[in-house]
Biopython code that builds the backbone (N, CA, C, O; Angstrom):
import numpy as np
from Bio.PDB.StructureBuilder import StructureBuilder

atoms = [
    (1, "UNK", "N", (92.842, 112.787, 81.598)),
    (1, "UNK", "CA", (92.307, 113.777, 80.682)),
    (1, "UNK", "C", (91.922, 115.016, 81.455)),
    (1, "UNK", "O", (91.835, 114.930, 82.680)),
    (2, "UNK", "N", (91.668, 116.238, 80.804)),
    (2, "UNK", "CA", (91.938, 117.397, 81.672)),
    (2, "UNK", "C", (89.920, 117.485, 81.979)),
    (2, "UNK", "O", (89.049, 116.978, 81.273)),
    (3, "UNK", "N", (89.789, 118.110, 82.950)),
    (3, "UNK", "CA", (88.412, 118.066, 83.463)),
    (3, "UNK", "C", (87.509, 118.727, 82.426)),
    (3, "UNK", "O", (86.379, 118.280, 82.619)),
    (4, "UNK", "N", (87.506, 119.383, 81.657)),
    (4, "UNK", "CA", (86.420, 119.480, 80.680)),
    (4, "UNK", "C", (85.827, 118.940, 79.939)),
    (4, "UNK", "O", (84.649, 119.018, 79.593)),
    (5, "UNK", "N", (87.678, 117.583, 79.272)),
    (5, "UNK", "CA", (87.313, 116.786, 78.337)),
    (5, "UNK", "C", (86.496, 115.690, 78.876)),
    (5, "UNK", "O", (85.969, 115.169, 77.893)),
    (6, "UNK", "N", (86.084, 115.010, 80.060)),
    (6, "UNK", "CA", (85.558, 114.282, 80.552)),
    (6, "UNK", "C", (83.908, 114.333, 80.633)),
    (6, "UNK", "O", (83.311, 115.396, 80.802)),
    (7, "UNK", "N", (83.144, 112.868, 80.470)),
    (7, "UNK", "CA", (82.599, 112.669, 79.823)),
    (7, "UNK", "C", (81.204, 114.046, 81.046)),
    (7, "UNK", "O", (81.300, 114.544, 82.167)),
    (8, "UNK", "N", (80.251, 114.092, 80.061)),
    (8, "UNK", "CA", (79.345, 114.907, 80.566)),
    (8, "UNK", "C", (78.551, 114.554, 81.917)),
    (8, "UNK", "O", (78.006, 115.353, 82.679)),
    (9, "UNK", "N", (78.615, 113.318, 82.009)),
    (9, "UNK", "CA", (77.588, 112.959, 83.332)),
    (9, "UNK", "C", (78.765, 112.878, 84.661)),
    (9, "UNK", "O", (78.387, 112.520, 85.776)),
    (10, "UNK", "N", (80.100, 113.222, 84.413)),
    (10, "UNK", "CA", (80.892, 113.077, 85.676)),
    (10, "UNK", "C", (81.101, 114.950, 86.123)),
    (10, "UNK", "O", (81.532, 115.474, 87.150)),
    (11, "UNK", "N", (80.689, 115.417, 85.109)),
    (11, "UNK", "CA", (80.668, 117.517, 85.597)),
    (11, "UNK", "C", (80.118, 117.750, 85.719)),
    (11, "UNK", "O", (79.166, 117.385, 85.029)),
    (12, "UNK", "N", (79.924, 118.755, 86.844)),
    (12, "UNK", "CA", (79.442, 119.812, 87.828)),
    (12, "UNK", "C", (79.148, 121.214, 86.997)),
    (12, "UNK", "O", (78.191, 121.884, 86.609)),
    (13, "UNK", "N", (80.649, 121.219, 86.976)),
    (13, "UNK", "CA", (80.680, 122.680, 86.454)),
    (13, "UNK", "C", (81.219, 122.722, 85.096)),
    (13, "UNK", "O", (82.229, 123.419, 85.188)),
    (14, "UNK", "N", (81.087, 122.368, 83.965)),
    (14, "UNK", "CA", (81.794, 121.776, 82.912)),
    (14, "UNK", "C", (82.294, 123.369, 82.082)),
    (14, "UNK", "O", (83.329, 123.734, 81.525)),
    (15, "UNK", "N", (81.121, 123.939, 82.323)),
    (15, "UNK", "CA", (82.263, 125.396, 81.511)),
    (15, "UNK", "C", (82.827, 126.232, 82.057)),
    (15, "UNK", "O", (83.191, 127.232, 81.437)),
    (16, "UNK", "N", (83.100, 126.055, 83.546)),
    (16, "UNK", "CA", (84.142, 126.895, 83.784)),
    (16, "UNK", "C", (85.526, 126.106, 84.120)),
    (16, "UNK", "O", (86.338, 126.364, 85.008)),
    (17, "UNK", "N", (85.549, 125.256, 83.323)),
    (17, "UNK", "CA", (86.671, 124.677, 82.427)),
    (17, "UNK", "C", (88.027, 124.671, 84.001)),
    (17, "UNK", "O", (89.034, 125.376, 83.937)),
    (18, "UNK", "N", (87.777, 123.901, 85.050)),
    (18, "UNK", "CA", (88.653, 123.962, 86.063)),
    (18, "UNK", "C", (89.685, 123.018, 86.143)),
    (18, "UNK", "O", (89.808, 121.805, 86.312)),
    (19, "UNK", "N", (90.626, 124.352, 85.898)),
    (19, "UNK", "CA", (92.115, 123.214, 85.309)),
    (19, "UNK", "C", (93.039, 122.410, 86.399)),
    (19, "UNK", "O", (93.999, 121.661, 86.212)),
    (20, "UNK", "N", (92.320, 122.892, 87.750)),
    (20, "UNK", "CA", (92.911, 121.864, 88.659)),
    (20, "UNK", "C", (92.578, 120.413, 89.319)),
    (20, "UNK", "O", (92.957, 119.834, 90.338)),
    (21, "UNK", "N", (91.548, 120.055, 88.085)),
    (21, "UNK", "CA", (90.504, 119.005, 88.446)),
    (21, "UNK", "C", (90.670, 118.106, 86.903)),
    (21, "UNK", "O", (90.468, 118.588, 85.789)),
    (22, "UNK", "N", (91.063, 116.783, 87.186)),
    (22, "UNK", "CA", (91.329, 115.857, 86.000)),
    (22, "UNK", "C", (90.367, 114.693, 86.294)),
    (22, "UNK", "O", (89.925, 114.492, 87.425)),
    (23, "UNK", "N", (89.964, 113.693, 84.882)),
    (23, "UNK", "CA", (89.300, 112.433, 84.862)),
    (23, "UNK", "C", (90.310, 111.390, 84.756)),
    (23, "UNK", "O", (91.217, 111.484, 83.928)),
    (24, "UNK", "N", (90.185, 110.247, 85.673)),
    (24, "UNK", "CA", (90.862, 109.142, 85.346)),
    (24, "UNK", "C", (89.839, 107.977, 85.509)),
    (24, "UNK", "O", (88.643, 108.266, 85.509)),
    (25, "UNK", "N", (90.246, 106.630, 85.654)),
    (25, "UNK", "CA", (89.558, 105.486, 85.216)),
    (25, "UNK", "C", (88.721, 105.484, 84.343)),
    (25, "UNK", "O", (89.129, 105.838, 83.237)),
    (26, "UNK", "N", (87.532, 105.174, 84.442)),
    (26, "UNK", "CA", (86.569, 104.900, 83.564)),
    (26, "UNK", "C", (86.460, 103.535, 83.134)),
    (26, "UNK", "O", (85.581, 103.459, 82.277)),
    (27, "UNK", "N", (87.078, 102.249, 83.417)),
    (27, "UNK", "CA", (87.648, 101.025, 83.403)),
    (27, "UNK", "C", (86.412, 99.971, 84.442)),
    (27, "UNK", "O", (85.873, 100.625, 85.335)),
    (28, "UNK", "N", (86.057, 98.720, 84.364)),
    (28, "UNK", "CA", (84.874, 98.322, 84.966)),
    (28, "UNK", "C", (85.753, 97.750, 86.139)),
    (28, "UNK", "O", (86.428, 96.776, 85.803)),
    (29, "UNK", "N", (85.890, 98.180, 87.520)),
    (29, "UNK", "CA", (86.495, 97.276, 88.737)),
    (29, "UNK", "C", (87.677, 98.383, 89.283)),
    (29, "UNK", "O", (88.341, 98.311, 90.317)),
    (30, "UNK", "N", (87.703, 99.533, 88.118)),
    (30, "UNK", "CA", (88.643, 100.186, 88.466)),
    (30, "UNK", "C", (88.105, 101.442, 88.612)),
    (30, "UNK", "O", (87.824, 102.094, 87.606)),
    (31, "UNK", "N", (87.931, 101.851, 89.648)),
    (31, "UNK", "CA", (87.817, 103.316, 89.860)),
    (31, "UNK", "C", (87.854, 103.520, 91.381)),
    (31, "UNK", "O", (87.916, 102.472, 92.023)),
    (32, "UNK", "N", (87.832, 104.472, 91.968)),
    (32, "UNK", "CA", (87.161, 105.555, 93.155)),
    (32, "UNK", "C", (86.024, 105.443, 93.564)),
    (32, "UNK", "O", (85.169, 105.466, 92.679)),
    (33, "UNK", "N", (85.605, 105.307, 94.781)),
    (33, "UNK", "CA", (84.264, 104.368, 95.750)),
    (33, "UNK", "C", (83.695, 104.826, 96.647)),
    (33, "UNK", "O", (84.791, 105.217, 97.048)),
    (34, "UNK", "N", (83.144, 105.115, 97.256)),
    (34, "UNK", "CA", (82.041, 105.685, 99.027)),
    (34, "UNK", "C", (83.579, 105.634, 99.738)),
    (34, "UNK", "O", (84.326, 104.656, 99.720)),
    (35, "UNK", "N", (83.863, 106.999, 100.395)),
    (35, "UNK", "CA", (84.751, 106.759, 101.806)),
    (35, "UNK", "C", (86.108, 106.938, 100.730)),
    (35, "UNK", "O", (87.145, 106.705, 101.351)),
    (36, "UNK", "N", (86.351, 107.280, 99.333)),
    (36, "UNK", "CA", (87.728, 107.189, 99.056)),
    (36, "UNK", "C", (88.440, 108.302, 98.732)),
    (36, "UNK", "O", (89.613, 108.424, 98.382)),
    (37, "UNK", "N", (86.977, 109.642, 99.010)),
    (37, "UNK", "CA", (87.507, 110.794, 98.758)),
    (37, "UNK", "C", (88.523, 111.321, 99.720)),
    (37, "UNK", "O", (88.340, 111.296, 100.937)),
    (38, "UNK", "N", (89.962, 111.959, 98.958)),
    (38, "UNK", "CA", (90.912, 112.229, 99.398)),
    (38, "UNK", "C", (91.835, 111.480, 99.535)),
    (38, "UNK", "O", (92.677, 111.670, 100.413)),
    (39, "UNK", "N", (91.889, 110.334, 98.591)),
    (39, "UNK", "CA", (92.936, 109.124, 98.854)),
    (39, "UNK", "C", (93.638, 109.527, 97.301)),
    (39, "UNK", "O", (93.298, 110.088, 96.260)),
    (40, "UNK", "N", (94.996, 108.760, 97.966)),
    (40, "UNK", "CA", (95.563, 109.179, 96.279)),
    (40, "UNK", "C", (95.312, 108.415, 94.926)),
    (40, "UNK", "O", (95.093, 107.204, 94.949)),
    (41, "UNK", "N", (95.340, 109.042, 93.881)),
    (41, "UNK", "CA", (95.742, 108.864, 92.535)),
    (41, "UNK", "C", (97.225, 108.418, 92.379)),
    (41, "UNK", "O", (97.930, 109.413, 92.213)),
    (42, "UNK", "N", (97.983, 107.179, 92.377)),
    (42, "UNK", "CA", (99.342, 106.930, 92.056)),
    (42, "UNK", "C", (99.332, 106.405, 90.522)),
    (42, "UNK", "O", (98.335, 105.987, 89.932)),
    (43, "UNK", "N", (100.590, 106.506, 90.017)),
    (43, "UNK", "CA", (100.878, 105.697, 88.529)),
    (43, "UNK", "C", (102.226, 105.681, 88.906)),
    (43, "UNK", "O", (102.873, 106.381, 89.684)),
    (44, "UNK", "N", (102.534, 104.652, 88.128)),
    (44, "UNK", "CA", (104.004, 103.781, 87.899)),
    (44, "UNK", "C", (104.584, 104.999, 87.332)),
    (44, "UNK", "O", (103.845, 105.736, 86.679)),
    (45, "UNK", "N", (105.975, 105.342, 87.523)),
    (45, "UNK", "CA", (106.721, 106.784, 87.281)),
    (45, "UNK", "C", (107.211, 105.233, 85.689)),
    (45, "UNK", "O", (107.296, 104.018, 85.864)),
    (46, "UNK", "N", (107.421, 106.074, 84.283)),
    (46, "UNK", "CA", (107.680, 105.593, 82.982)),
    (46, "UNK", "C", (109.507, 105.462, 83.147)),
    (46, "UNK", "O", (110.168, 105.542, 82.111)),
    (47, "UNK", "N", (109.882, 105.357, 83.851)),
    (47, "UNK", "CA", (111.778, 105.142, 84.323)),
    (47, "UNK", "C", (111.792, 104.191, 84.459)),
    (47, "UNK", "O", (112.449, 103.498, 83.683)),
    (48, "UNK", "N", (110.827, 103.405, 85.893)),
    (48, "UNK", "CA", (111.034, 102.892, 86.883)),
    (48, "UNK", "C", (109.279, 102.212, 87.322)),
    (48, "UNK", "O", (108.712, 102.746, 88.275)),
    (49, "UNK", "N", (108.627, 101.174, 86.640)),
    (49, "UNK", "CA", (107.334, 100.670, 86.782)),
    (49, "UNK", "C", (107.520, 100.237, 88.520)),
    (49, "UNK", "O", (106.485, 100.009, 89.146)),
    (50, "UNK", "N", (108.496, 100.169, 89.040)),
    (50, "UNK", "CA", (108.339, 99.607, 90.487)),
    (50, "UNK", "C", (108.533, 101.028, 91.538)),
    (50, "UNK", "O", (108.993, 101.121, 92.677)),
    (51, "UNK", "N", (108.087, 101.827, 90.801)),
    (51, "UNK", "CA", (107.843, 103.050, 91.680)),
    (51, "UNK", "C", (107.117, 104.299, 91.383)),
    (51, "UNK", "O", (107.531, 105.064, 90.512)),
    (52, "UNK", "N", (106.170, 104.513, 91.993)),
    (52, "UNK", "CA", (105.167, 105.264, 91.945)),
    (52, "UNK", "C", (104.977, 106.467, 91.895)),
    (52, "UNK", "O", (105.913, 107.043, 92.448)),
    (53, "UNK", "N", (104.131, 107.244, 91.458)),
    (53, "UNK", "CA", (104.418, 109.023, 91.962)),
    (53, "UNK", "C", (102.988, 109.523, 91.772)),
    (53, "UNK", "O", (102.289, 109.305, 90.782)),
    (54, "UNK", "N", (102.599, 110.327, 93.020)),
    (54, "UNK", "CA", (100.990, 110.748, 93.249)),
    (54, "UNK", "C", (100.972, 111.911, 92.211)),
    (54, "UNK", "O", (101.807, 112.787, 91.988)),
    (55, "UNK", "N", (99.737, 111.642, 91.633)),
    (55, "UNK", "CA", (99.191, 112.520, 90.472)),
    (55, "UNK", "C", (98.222, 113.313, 90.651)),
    (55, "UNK", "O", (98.056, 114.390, 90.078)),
    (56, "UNK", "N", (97.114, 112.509, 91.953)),
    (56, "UNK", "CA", (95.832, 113.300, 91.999)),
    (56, "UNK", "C", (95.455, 112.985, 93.289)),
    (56, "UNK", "O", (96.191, 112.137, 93.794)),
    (57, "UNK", "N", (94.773, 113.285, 93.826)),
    (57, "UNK", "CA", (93.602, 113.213, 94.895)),
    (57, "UNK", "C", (92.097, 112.794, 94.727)),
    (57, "UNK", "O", (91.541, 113.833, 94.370)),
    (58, "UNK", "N", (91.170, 111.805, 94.803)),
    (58, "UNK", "CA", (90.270, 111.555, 94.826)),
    (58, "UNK", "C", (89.325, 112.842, 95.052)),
    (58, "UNK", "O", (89.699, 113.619, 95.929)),
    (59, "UNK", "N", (87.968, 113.194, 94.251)),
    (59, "UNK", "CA", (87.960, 114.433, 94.321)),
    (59, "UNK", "C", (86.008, 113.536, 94.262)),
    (59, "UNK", "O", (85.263, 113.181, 95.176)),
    (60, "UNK", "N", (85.949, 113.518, 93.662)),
    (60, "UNK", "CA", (84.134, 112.703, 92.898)),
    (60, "UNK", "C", (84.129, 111.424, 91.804)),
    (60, "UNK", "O", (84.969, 110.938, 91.047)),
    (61, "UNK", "N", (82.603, 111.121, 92.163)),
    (61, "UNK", "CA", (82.654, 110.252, 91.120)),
    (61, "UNK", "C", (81.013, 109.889, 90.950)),
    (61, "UNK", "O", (80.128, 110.468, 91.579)),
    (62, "UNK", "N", (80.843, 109.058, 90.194)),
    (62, "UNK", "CA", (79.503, 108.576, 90.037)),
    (62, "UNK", "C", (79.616, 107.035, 89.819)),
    (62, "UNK", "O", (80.134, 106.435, 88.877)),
    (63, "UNK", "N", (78.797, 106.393, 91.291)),
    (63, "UNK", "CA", (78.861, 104.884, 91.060)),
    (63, "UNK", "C", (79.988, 104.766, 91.448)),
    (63, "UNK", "O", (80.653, 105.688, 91.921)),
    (64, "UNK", "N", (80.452, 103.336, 91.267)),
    (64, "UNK", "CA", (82.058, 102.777, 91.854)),
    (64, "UNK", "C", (82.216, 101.491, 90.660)),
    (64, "UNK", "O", (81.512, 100.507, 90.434)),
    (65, "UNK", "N", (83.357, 101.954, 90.093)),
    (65, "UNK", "CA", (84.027, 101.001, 88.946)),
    (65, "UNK", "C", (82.924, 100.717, 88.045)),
    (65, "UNK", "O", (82.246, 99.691, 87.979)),
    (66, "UNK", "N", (82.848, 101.791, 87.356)),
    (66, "UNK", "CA", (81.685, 101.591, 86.338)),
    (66, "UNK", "C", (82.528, 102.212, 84.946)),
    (66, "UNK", "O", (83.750, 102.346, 85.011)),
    (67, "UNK", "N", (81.818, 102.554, 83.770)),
    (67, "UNK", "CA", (83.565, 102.875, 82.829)),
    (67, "UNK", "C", (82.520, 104.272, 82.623)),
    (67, "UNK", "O", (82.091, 104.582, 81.512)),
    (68, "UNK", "N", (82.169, 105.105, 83.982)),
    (68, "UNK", "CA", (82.332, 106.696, 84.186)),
    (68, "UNK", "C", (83.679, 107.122, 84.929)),
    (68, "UNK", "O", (83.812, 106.930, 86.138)),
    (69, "UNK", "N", (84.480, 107.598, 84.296)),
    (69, "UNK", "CA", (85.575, 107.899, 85.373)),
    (69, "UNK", "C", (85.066, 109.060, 86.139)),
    (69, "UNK", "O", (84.089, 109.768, 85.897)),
    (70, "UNK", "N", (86.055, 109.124, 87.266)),
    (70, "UNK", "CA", (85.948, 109.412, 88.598)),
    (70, "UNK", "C", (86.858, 110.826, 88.209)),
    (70, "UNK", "O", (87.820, 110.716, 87.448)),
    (71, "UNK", "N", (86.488, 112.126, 88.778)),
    (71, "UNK", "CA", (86.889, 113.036, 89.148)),
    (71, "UNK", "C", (88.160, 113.278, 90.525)),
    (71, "UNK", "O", (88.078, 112.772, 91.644)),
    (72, "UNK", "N", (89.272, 114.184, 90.024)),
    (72, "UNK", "CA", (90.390, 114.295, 90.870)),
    (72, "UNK", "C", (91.435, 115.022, 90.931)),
    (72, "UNK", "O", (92.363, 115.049, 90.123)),
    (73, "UNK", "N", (91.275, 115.780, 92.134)),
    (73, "UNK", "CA", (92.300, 117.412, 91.911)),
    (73, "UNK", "C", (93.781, 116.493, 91.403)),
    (73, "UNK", "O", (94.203, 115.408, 91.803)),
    (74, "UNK", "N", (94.303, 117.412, 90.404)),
    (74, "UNK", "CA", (95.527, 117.361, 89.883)),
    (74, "UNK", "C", (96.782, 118.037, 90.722)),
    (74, "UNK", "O", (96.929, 119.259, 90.770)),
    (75, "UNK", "N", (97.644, 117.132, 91.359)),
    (75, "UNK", "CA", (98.281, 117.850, 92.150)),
    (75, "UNK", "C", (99.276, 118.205, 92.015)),
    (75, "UNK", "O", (99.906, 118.564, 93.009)),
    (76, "UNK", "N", (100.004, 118.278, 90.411)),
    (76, "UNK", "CA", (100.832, 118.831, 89.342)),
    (76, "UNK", "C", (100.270, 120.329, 89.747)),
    (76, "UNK", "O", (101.047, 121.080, 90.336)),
    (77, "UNK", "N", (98.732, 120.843, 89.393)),
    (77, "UNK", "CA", (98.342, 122.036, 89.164)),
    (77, "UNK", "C", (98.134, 123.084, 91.053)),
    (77, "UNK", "O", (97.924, 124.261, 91.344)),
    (78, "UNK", "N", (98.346, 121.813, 91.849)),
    (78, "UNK", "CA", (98.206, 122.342, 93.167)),
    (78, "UNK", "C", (99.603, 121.994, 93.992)),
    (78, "UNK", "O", (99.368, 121.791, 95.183)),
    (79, "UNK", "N", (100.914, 121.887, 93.654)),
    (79, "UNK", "CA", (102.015, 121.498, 94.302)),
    (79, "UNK", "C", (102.055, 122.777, 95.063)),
    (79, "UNK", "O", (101.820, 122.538, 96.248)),
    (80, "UNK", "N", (102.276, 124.128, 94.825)),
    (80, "UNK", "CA", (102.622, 125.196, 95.188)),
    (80, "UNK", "C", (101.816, 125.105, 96.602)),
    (80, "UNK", "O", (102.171, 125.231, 97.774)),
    (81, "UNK", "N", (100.791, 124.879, 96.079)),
    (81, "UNK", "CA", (99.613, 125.418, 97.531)),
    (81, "UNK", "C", (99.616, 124.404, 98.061)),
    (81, "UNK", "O", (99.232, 124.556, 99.221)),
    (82, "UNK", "N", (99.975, 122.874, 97.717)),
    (82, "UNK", "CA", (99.818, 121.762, 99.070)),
    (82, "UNK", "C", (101.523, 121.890, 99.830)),
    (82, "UNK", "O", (101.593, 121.223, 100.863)),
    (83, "UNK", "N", (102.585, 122.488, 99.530)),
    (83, "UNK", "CA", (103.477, 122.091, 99.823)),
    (83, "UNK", "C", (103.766, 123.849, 100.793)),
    (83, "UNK", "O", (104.576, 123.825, 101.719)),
    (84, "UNK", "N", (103.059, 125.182, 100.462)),
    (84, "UNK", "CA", (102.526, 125.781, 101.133)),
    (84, "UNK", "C", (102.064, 125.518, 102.678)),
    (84, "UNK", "O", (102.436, 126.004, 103.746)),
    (85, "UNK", "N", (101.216, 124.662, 102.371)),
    (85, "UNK", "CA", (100.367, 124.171, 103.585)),
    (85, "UNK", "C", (101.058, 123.578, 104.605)),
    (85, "UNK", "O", (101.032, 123.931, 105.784)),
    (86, "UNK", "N", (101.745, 122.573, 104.082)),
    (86, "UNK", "CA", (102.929, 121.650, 105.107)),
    (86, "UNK", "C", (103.280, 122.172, 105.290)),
    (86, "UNK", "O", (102.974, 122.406, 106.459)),
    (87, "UNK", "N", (104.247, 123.110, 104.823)),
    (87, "UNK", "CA", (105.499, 123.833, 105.639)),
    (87, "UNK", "C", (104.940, 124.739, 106.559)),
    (87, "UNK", "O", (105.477, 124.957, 107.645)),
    (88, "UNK", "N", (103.858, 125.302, 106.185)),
    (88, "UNK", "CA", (102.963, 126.373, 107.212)),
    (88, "UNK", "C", (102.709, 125.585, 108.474)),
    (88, "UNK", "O", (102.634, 126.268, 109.495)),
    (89, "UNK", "N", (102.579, 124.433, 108.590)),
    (89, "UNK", "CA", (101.500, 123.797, 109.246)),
    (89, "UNK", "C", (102.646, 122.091, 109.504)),
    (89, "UNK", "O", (102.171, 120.970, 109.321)),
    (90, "UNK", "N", (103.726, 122.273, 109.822)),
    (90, "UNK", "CA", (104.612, 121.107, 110.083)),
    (90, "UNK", "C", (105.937, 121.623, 110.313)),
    (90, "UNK", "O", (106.446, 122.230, 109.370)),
    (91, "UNK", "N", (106.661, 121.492, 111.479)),
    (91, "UNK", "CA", (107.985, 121.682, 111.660)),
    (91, "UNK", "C", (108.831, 120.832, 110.858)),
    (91, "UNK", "O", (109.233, 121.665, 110.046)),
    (92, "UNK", "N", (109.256, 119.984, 110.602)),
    (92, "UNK", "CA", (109.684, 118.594, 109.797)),
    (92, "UNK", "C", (109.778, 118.989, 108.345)),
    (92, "UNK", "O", (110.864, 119.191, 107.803)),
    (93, "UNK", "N", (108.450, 119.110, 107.635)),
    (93, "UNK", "CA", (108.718, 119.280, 106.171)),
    (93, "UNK", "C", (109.636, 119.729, 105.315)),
    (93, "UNK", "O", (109.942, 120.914, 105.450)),
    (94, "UNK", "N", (110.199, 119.076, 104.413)),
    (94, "UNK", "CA", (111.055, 119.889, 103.829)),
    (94, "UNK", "C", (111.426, 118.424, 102.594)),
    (94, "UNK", "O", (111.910, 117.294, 102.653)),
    (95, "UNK", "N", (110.828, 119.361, 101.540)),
    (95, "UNK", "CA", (110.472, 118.097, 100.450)),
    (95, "UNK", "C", (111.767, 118.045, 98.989)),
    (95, "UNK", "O", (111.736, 117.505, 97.883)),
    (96, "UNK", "N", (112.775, 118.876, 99.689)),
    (96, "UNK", "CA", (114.036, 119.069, 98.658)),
    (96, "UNK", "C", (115.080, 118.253, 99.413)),
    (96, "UNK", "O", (116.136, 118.044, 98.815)),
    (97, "UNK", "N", (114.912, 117.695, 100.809)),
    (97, "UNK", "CA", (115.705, 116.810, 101.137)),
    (97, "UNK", "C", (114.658, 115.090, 101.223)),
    (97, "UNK", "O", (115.021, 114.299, 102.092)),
    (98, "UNK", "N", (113.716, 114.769, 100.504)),
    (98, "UNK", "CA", (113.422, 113.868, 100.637)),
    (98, "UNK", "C", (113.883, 112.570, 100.196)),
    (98, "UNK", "O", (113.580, 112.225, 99.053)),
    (99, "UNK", "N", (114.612, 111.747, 100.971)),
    (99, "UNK", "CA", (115.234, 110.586, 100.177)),
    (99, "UNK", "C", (115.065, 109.811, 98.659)),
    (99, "UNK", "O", (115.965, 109.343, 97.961)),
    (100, "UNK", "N", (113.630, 109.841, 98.404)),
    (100, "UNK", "CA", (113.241, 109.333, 96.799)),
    (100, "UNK", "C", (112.505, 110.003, 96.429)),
    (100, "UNK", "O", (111.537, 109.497, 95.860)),
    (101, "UNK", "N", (112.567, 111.249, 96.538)),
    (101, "UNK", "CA", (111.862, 112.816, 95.973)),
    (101, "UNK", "C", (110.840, 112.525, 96.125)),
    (101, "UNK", "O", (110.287, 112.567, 95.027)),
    (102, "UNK", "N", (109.686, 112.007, 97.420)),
    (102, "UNK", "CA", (108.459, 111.835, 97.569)),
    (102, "UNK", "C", (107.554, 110.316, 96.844)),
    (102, "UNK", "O", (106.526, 109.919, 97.392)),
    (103, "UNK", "N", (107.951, 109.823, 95.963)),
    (103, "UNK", "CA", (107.695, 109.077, 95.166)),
    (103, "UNK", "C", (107.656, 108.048, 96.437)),
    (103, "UNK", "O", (108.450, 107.738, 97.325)),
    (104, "UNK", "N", (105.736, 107.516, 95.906)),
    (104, "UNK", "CA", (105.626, 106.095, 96.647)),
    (104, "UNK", "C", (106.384, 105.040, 95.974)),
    (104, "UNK", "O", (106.875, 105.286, 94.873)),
    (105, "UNK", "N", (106.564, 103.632, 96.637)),
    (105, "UNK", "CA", (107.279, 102.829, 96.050)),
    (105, "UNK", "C", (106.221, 101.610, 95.616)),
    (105, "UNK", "O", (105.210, 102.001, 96.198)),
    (106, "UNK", "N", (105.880, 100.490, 95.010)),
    (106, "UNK", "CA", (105.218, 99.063, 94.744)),
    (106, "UNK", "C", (104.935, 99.048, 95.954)),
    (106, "UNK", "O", (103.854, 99.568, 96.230)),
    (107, "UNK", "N", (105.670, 98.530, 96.994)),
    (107, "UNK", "CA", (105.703, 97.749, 98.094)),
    (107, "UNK", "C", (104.492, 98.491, 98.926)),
    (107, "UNK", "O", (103.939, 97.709, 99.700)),
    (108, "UNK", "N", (103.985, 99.756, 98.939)),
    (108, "UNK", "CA", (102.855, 100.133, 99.515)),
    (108, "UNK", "C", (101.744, 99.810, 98.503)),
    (108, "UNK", "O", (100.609, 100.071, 98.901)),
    (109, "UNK", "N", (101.826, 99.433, 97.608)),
    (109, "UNK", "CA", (100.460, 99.206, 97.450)),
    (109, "UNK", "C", (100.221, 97.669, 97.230)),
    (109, "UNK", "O", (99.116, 97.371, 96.776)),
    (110, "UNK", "N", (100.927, 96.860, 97.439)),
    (110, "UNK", "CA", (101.037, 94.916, 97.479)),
    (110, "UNK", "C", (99.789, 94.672, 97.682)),
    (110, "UNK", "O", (99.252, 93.783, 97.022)),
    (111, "UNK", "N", (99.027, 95.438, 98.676)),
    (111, "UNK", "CA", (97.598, 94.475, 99.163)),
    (111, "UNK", "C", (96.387, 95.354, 98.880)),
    (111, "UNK", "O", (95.246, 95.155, 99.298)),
    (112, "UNK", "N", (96.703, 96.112, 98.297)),
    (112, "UNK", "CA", (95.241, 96.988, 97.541)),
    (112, "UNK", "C", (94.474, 96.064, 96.258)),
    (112, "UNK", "O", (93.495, 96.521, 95.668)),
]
sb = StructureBuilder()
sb.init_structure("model")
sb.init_model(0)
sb.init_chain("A")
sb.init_seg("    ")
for serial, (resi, resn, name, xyz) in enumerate(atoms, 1):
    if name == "N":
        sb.init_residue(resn, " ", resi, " ")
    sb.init_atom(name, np.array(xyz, "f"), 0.0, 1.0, " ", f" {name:<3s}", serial, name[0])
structure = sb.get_structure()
């Protein structure tokens, strides 16, 4: 859900309505924890449930797996500027020749 619509006790800044910041979980066992800021947000790509594709970045939260969801930059709304960064800042990068267009696969996340 986009960061405004999210519930009142997980915003900071709730009216200046920041569209690069989304709510997910809210689910009891499922959420974002101490130490997880900056880890990714993945979901099953709707093609292909055995393969993944990063959505967000761990950004805030309140509590751990409680049904407050957890705050998390949207990285739909920040591709330009993270993919900016790499190439600025990495000889290697280059994300139009990537074998499975970036997309994590199941098999990394087996033991989470």
């Amino acid at each position: 859900m986009a960061y405004w619509e999210c519930p009142p006790a997980t915003i900071c800044c709730r009216k200046s309505k920041v569209r690069s910041l989304m709510c997910a979980g809210g689910e009891i066992g499922k959420d974002a924890c101490k130490g997880d800021g900056g880890s990714p947000l993945a979901c099953p790509l709707q093609s292909d449930p055995n393969r993944y594709e990063q959505v967000g970045i761990v950004n805030y939260g309140l509590g751990c797996g409680t049904t407050i969801p957890a705050v998390y930059t949207d990285v739909s709304k920040m591709r330009t500027w993270i993919d900016y960064q790499i190439r600025e800042n990495s000889n290697a990068y280059q994300p139009q020749n990537a074998d499975d267009g970036g997309k994590l696969r199941k098999e990394y996340f087996r033991n989470l």
